[in-house]
NUFI-731305 format. One record per residue (C-alpha): residue number from 1; residue in one letter; x, y negated, z. Coordinates in Angstrom, 3 decimals, always signed. Each point is the difference from the previous one (the first is absolute). Layout:
k: NUM&r: A&px: X&py: Y&pz: Z
...
END
This chain:
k: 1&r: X&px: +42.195&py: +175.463&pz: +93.611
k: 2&r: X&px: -3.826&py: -2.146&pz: -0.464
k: 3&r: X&px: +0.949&py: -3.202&pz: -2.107
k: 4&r: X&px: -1.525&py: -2.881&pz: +1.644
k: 5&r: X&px: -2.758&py: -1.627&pz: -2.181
k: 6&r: X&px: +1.289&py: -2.967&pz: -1.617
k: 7&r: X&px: -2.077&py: -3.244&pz: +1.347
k: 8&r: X&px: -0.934&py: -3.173&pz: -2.355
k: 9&r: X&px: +0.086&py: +1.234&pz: -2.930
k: 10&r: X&px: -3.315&py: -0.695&pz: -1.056
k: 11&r: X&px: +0.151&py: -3.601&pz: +1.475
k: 12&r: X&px: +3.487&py: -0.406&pz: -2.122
k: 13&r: X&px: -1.686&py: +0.941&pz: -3.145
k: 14&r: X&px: -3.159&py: -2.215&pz: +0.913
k: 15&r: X&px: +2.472&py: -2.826&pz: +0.267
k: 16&r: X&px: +1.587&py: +0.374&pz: -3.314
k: 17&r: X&px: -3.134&py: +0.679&pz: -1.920
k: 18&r: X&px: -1.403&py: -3.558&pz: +1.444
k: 19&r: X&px: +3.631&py: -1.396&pz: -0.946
k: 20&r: X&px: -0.547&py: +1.356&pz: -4.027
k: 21&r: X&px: -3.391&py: -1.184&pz: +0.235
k: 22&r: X&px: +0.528&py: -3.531&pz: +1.751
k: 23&r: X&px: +2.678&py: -0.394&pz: -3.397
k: 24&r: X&px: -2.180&py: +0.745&pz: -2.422
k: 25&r: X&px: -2.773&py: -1.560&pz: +1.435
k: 26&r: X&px: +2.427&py: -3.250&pz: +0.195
k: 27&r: X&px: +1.425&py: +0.653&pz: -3.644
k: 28&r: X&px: -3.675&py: -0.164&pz: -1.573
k: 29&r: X&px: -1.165&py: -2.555&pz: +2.085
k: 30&r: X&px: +3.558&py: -1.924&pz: -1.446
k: 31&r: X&px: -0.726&py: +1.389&pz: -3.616
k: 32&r: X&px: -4.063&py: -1.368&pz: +0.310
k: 33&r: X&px: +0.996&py: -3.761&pz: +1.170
k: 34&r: X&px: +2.582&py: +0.079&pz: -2.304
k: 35&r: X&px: -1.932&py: +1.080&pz: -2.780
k: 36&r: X&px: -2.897&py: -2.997&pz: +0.812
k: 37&r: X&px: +2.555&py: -2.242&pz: +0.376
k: 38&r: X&px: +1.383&py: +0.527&pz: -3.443
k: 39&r: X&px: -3.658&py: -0.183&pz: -1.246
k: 40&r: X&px: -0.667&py: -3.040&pz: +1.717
k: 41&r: X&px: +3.280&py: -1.384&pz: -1.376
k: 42&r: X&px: -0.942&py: +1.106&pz: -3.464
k: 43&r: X&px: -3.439&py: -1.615&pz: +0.118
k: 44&r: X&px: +1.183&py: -3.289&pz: +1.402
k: 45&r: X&px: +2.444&py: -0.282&pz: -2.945
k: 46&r: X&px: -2.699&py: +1.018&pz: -3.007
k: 47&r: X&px: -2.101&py: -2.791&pz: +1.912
k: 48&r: X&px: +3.002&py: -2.459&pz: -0.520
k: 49&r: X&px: +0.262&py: +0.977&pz: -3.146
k: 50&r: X&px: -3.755&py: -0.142&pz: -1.082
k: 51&r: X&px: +0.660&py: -4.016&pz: +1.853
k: 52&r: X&px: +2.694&py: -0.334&pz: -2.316
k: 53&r: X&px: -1.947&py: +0.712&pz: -3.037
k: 54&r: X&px: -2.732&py: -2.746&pz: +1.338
k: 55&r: X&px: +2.598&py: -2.217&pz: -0.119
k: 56&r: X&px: +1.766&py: +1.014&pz: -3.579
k: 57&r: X&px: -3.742&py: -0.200&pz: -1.571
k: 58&r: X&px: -0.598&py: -3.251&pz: +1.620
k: 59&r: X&px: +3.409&py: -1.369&pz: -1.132
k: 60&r: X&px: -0.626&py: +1.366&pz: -3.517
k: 61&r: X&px: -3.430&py: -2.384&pz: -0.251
k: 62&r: X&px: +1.851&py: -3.056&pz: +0.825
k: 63&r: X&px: +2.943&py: +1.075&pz: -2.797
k: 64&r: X&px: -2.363&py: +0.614&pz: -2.322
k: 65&r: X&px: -1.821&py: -3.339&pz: +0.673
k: 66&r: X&px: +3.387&py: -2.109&pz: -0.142
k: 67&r: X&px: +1.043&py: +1.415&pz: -3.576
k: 68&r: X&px: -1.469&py: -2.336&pz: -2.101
k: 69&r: X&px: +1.865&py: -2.740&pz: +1.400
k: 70&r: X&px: +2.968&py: -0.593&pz: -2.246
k: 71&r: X&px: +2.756&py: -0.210&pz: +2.807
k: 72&r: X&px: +0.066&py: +2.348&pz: +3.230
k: 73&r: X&px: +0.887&py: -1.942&pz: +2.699
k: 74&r: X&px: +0.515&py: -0.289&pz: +4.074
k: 75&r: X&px: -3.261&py: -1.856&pz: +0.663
k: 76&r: X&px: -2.284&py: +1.976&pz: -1.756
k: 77&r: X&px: -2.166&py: +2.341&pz: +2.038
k: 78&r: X&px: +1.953&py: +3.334&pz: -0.427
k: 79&r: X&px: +2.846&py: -1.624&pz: +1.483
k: 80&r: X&px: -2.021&py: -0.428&pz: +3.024
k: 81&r: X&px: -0.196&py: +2.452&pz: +3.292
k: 82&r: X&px: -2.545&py: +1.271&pz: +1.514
k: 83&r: X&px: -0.755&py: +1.106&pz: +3.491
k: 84&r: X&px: +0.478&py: +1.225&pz: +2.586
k: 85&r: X&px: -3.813&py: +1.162&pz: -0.540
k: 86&r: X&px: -2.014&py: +2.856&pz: +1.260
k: 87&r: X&px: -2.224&py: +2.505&pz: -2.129
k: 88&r: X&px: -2.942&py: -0.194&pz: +1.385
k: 89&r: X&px: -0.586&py: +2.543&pz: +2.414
k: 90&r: X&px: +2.879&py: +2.309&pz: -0.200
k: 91&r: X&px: +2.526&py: -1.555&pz: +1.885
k: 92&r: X&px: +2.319&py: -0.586&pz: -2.224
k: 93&r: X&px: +1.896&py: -3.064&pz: -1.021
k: 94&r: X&px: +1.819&py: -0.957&pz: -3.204
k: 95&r: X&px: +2.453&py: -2.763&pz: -0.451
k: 96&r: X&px: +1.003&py: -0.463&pz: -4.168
k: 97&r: X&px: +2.302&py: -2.202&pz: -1.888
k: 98&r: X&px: +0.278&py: +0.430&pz: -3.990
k: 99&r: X&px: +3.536&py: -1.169&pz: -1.029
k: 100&r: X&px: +1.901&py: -0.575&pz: -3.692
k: 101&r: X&px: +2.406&py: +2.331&pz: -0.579
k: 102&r: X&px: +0.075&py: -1.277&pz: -3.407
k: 103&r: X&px: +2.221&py: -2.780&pz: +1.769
k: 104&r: X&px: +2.465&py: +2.495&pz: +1.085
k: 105&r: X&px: +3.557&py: +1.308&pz: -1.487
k: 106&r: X&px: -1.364&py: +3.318&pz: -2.067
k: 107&r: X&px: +2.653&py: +2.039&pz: +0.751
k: 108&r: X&px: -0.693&py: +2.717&pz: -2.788
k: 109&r: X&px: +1.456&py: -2.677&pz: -2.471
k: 110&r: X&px: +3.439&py: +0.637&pz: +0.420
k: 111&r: X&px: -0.337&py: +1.906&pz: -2.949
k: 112&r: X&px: -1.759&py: -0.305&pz: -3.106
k: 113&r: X&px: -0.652&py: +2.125&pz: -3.388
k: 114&r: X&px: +3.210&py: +0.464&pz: -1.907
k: 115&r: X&px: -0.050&py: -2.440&pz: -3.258
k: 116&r: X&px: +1.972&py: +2.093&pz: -1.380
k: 117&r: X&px: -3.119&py: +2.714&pz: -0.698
k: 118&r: X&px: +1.412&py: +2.799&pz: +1.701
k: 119&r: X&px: -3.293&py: +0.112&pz: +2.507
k: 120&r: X&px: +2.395&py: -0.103&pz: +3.087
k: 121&r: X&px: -0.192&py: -3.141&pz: +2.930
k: 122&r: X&px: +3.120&py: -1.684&pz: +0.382
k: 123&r: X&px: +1.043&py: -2.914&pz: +2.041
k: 124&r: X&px: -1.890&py: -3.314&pz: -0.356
k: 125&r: X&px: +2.822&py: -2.195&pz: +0.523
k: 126&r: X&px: -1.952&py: -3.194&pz: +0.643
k: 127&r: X&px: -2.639&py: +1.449&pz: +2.527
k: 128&r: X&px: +3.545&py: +1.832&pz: +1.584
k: 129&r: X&px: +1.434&py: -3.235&pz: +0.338
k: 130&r: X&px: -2.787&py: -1.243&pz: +1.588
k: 131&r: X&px: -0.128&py: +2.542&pz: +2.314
k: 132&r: X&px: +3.631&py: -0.594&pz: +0.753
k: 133&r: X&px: -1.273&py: -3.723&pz: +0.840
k: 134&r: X&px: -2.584&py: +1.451&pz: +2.420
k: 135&r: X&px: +2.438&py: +1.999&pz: +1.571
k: 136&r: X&px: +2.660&py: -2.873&pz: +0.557
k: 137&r: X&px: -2.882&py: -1.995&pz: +1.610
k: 138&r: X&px: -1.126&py: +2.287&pz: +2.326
k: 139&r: X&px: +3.769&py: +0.835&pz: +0.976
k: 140&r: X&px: +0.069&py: +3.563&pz: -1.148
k: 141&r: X&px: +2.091&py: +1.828&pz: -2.248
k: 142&r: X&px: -0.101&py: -0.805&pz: -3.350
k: 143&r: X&px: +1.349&py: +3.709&pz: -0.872
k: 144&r: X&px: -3.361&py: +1.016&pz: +0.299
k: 145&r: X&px: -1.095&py: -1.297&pz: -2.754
k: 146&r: X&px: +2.420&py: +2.482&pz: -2.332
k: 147&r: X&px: -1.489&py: +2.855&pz: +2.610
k: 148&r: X&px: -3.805&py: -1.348&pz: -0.850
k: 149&r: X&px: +0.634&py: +0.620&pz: -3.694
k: 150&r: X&px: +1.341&py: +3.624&pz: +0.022
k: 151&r: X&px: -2.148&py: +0.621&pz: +2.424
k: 152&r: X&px: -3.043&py: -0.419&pz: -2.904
k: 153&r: X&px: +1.913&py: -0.035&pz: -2.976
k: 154&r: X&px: -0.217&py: +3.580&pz: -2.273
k: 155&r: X&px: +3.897&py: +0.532&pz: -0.508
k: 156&r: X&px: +2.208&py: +1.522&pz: +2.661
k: 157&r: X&px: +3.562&py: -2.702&pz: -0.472
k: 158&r: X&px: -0.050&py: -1.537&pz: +3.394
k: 159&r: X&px: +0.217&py: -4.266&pz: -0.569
k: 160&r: X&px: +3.285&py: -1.578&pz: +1.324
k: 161&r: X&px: -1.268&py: -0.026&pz: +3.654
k: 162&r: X&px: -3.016&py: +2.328&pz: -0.312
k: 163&r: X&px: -0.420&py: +3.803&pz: -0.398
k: 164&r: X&px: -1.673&py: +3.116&pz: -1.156
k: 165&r: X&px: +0.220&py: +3.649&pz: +1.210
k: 166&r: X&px: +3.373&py: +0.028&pz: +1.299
k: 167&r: X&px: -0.672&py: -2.797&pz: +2.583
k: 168&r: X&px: -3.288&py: +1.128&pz: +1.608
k: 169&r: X&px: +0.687&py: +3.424&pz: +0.068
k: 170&r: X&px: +3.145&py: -0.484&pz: +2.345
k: 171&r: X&px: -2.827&py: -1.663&pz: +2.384
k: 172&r: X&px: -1.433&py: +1.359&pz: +2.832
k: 173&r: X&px: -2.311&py: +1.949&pz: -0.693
k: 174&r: X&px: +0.873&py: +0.242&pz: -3.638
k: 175&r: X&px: -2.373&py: -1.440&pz: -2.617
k: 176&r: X&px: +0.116&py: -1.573&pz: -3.745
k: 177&r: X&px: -1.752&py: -3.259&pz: -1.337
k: 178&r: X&px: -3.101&py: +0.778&pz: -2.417
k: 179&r: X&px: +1.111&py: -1.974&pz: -2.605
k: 180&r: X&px: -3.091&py: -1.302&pz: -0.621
k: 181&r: X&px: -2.162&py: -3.005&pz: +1.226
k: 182&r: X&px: -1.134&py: -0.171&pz: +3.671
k: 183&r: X&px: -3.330&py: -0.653&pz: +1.572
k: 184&r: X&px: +1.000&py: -1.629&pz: +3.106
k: 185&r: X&px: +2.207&py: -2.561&pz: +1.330
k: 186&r: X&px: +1.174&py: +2.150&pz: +2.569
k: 187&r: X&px: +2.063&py: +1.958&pz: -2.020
k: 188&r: X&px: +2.464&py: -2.206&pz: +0.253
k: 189&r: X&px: +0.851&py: +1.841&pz: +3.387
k: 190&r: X&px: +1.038&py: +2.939&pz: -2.022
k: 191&r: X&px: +2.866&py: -2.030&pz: -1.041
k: 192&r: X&px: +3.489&py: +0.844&pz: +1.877
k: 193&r: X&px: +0.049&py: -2.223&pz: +2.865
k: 194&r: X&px: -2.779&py: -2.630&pz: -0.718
k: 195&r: X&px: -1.909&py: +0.514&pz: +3.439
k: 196&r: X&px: -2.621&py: -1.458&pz: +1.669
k: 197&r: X&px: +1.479&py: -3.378&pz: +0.816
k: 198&r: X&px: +0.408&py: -0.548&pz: -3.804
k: 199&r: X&px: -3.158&py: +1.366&pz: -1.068
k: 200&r: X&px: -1.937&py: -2.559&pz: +2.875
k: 201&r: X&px: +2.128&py: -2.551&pz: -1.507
k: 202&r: X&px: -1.177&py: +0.356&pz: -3.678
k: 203&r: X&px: -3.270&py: +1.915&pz: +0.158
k: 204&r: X&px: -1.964&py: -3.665&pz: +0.024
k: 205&r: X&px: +1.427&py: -0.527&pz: -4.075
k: 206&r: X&px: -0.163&py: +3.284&pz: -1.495
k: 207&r: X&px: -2.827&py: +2.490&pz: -1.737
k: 208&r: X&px: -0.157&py: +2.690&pz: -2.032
k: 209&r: X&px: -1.793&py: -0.210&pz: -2.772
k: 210&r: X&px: -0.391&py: +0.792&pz: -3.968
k: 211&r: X&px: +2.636&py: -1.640&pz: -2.243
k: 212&r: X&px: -2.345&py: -2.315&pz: -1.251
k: 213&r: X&px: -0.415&py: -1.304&pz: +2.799
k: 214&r: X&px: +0.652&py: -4.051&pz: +0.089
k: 215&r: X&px: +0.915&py: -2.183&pz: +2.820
k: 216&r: X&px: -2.795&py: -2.694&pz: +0.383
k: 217&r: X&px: +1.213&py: -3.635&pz: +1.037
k: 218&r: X&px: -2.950&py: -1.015&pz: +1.658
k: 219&r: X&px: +0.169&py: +2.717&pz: +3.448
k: 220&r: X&px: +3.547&py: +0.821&pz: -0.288
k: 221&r: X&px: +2.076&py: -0.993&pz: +3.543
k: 222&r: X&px: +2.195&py: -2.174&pz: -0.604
k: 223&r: X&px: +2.742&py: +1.435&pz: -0.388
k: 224&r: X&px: -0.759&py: +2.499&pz: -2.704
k: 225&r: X&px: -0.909&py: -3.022&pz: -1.682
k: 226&r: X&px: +3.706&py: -1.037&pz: -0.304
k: 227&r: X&px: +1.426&py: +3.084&pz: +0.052
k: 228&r: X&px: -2.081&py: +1.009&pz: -3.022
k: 229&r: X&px: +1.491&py: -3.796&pz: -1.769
k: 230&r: X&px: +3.071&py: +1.325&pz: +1.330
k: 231&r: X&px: +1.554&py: -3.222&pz: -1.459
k: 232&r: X&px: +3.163&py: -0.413&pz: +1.550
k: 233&r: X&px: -0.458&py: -3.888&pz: -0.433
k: 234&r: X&px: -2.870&py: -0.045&pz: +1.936
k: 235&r: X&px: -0.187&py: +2.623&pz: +2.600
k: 236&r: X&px: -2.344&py: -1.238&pz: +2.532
k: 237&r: X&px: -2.531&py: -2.069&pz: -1.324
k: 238&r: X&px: -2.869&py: +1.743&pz: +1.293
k: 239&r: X&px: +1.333&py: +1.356&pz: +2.803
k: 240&r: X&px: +0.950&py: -3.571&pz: +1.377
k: 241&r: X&px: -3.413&py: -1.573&pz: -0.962
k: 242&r: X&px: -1.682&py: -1.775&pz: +2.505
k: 243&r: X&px: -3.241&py: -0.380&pz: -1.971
k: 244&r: X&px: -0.364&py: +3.705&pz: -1.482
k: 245&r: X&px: -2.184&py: +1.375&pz: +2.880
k: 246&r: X&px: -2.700&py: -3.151&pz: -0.205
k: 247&r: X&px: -0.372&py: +0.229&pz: -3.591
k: 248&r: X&px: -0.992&py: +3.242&pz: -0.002
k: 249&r: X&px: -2.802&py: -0.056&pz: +2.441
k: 250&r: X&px: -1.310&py: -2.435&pz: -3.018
k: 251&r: X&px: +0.486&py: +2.514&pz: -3.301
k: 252&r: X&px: +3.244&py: +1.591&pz: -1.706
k: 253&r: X&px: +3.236&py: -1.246&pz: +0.759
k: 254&r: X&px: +1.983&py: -0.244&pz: -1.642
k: 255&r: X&px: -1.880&py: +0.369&pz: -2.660
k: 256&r: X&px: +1.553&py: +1.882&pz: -2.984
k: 257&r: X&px: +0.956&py: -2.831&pz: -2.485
k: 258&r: X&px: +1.764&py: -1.915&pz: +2.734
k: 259&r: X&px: +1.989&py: +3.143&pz: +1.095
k: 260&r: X&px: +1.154&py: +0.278&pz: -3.130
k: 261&r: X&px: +1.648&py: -3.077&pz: -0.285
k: 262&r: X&px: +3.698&py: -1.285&pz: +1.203
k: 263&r: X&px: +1.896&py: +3.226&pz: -0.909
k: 264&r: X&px: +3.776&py: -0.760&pz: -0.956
k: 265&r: X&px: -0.247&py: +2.395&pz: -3.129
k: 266&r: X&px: -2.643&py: +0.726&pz: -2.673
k: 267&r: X&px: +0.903&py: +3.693&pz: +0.894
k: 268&r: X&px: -0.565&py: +0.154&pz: +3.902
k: 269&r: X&px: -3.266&py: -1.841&pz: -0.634
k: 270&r: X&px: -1.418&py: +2.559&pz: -2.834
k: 271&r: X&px: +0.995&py: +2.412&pz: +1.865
k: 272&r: X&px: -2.088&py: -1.042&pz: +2.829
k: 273&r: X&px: -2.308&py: -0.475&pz: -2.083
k: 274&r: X&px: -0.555&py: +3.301&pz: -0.861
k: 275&r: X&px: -0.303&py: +1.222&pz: +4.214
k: 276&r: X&px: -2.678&py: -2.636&pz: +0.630
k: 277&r: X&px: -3.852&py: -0.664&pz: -0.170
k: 278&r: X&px: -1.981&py: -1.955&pz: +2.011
k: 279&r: X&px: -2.706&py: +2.659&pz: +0.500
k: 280&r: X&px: +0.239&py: +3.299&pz: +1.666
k: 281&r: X&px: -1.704&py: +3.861&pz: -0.449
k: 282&r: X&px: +1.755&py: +1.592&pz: +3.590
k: 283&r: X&px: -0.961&py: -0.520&pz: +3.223
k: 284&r: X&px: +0.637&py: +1.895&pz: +3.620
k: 285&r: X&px: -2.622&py: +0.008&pz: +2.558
k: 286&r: X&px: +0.921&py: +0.683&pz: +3.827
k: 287&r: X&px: -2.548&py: +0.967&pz: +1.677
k: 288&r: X&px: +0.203&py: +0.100&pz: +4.171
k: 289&r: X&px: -2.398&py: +2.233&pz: +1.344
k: 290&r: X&px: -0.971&py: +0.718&pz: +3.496
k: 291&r: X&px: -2.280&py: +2.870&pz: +0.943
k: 292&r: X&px: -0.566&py: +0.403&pz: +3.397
k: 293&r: X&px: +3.361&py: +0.109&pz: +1.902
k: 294&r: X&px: +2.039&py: +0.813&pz: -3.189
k: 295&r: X&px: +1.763&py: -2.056&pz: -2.511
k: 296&r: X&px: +0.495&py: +0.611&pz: -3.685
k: 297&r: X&px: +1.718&py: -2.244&pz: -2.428
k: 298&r: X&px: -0.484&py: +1.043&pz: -3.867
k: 299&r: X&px: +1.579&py: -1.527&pz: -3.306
k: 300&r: X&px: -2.106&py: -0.050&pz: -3.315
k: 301&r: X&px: +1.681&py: -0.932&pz: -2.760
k: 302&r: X&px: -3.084&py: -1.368&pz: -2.805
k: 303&r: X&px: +0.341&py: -0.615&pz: -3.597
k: 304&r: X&px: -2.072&py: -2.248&pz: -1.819
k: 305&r: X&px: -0.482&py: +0.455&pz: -3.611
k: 306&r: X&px: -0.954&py: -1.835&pz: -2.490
k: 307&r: X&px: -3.731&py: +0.644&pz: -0.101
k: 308&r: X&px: +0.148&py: -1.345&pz: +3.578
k: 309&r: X&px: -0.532&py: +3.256&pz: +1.398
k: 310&r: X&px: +2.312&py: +0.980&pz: +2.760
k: 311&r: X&px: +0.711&py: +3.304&pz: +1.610
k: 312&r: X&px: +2.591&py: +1.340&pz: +2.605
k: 313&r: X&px: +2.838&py: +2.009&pz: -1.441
k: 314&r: X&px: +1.930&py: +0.052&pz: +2.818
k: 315&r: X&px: -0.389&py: +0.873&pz: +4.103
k: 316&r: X&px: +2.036&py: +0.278&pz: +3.035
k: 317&r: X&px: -0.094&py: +0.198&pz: +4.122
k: 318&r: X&px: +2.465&py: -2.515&pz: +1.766
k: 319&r: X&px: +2.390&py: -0.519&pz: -2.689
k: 320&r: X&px: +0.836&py: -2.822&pz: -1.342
END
């Protein structure tokens, strides 16, 4: 018996050849745009950056040019913004603000070099209980505090309402504190629970920075100006002043020998003594920038040493 010749075979194998081509053909198209769009992306972001730099130089000139002055304070020009302005040409815009964060709550002094010689960090109990202040203010948790400490201290015995290994490693995921000091206020979400709400709460009063690191009167808000008095006699007297914000757009204020005045104990006020100057070596510059269509905010943190020179030691995109 003849077989009959199959029909459409050809056409059948046409169609699936054009179905394996029309795929790939799709796929490297996909790959391709991709592929420029990550370039683009890439380029656009080196061009923020190189803005960003612009600005950091520019901010570093005025820093340098305000250091003789024996006080840094909020009407002087760092302290000034600038922008929204265009380089010339390139479409891109820059917006800047320098800011103090000398006047903020340092929060890698929780602890401080044993006096006892052994080379180890241990808790600072007056910068702790000024944290604890901070904390009460701003309605959060003063447990934290105790979690804070072990979180940089060097031993491993959790604090009565902080902990070590034990209590982060029953997180999830599981992790364990460094034990050392941090770089970044936002560490503070690594401890259990804090969260965003708290960290948008407190972010405005804290830093981290070296331990000697002092808190000066004239920038500080007001309210690390009390909490750092943290004289329970007197617990709003900046934060309740009418006049603070006025006086400042004329020099320091308070200025340093008045702040240190009207304590309740010699103790409290030596001890404040010791946090305070009037004059400040770190600053943070945010720097908006806008290139083309896309938006880019970057955080320079700039120290200014004593020769007057000044150079960024710290960067970040979008955080705070």
């Amino acid at each position: 018996m003849r077989r009959r010749p199959q029909r459409g075979v050809a056409l059948l194998v046409a169609i699936i050849l054009f179905a394996l081509a029309t795929t790939m053909a799709a796929a490297i198209t996909y790959s391709k745009a991709m592929a420029a769009r990550r370039a683009a992306a890439t380029f656009t972001m080196e061009e923020s950056l190189q803005a960003t730099m612009a600005a950091e130089a520019l901010a570093a000139i005025v820093l340098e040019n305000d250091a003789d002055k024996p006080q840094t304070s909020l009407d002087q020009d760092w302290a000034q913004p600038l922008g929204p302005v265009e380089i010339e040409g390139t479409d891109i815009w820059i917006q800047a603000q320098v800011e103090d964060i000398s006047g903020r709550f340092n929060l890698n002094s929780v602890v401080t070099l044993d006096p006892q010689g052994s080379g180890t960090y241990v808790e600072n109990l007056p910068q702790v209980a000024r944290f604890r202040t901070l904390l009460h203010d701003l309605n959060i948790e003063d447990r934290y505090a105790d979690l804070l400490v072990d979180w940089i201290d060097t031993d491993i015995a959790p604090g009565s309402q902080g902990g070590e290994d034990t209590l982060y490693l029953s997180q999830n995921p599981p992790y364990r504190p460094p034990n050392t000091f941090i770089t970044h206020p936002s560490e503070l979400l690594a401890l259990p629970g804090f969260g965003a709400e708290r960290f948008k709460k407190i972010a405005p009063y804290v830093t981290a920075l070296p331990l000697d690191a002092l808190l000066n009167v004239c920038t500080a808000p007001k309210l690390m100006l009390d909490v750092t008095k943290n004289d329970p006699s007197n617990q709003d007297e900046y934060t309740n002043s009418p006049t603070l914000d006025d006086d400042r757009k004329k020099g320091c204020a308070p200025t340093l020998p008045n702040y240190l005045t009207g304590f309740s104990s010699q103790t409290l006020q030596e001890d404040a003594r010791l946090r305070t100057v009037d004059k400040s070596s770190w600053f943070r510059l945010r720097t908006n920038v806008r290139v083309g269509t896309a938006e880019f905010v970057i955080y320079s943190v700039l120290f200014r040493e004593p020769g007057k020179k000044t150079r960024v030691v710290q960067r970040s995109f979008g955080s705070e």
